[in-house]
C-alpha positions in Angstrom: 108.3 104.2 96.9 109.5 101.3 95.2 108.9 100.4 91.6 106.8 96.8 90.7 109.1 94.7 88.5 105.8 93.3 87.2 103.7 94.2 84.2 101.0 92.5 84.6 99.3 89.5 86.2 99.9 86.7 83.7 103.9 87.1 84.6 103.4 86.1 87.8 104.3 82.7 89.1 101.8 80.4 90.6 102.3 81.0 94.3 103.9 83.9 95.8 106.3 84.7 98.3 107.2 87.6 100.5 109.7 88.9 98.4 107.5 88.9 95.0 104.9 90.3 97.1 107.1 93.0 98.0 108.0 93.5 94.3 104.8 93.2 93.0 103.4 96.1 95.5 106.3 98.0 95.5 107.2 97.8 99.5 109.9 96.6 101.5 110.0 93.1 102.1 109.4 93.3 105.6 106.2 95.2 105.1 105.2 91.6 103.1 105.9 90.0 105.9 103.9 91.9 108.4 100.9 91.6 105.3 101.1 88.3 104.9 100.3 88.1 108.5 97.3 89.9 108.5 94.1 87.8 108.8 92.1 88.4 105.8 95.4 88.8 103.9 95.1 85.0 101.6 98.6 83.9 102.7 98.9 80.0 103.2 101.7 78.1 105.8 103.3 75.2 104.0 105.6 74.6 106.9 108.0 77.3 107.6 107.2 79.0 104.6 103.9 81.2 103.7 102.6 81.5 100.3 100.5 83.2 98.7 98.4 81.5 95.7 98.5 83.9 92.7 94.3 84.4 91.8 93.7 84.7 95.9 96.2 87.7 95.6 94.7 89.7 92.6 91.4 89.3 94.6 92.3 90.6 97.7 94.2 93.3 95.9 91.2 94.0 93.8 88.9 94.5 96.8 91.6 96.9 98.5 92.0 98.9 95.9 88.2 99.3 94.1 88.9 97.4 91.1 86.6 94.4 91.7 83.6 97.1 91.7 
């Protein structure tokens, strides 16, 4: 399993990307992808590119992993 580069929440930029999402969770990159695709996953297309806005993210990670209880 890979290692987050992050610490914590507040170093994280604004929106995210696949690859930061990757690094964040600690999964391949392509794995980001396929998540980012998933429908309740809070990923937005600006274009050819799909972001992810930063608070949208810790929710949905929150509420997949128990912490928002």
């Amino acid at each position: 399993m890979k290692e987050s580069n992050y610490k914590s929440y507040d170093e994280l930029p604004l929106f995210l990307n696949a690859a930061t999402v990757a690094k964040v969770l600690g999964i391949a990159p392509s794995s980001s992808y396929e998540l980012m695709h998933e429908k309740d996953f809070p990923a937005l297309r600006i274009g050819n590119r799909i972001v992810v806005p930063k608070e949208a993210f810790i929710r949905w990670v929150e509420q997949h992993t128990g912490g928002a209880e």
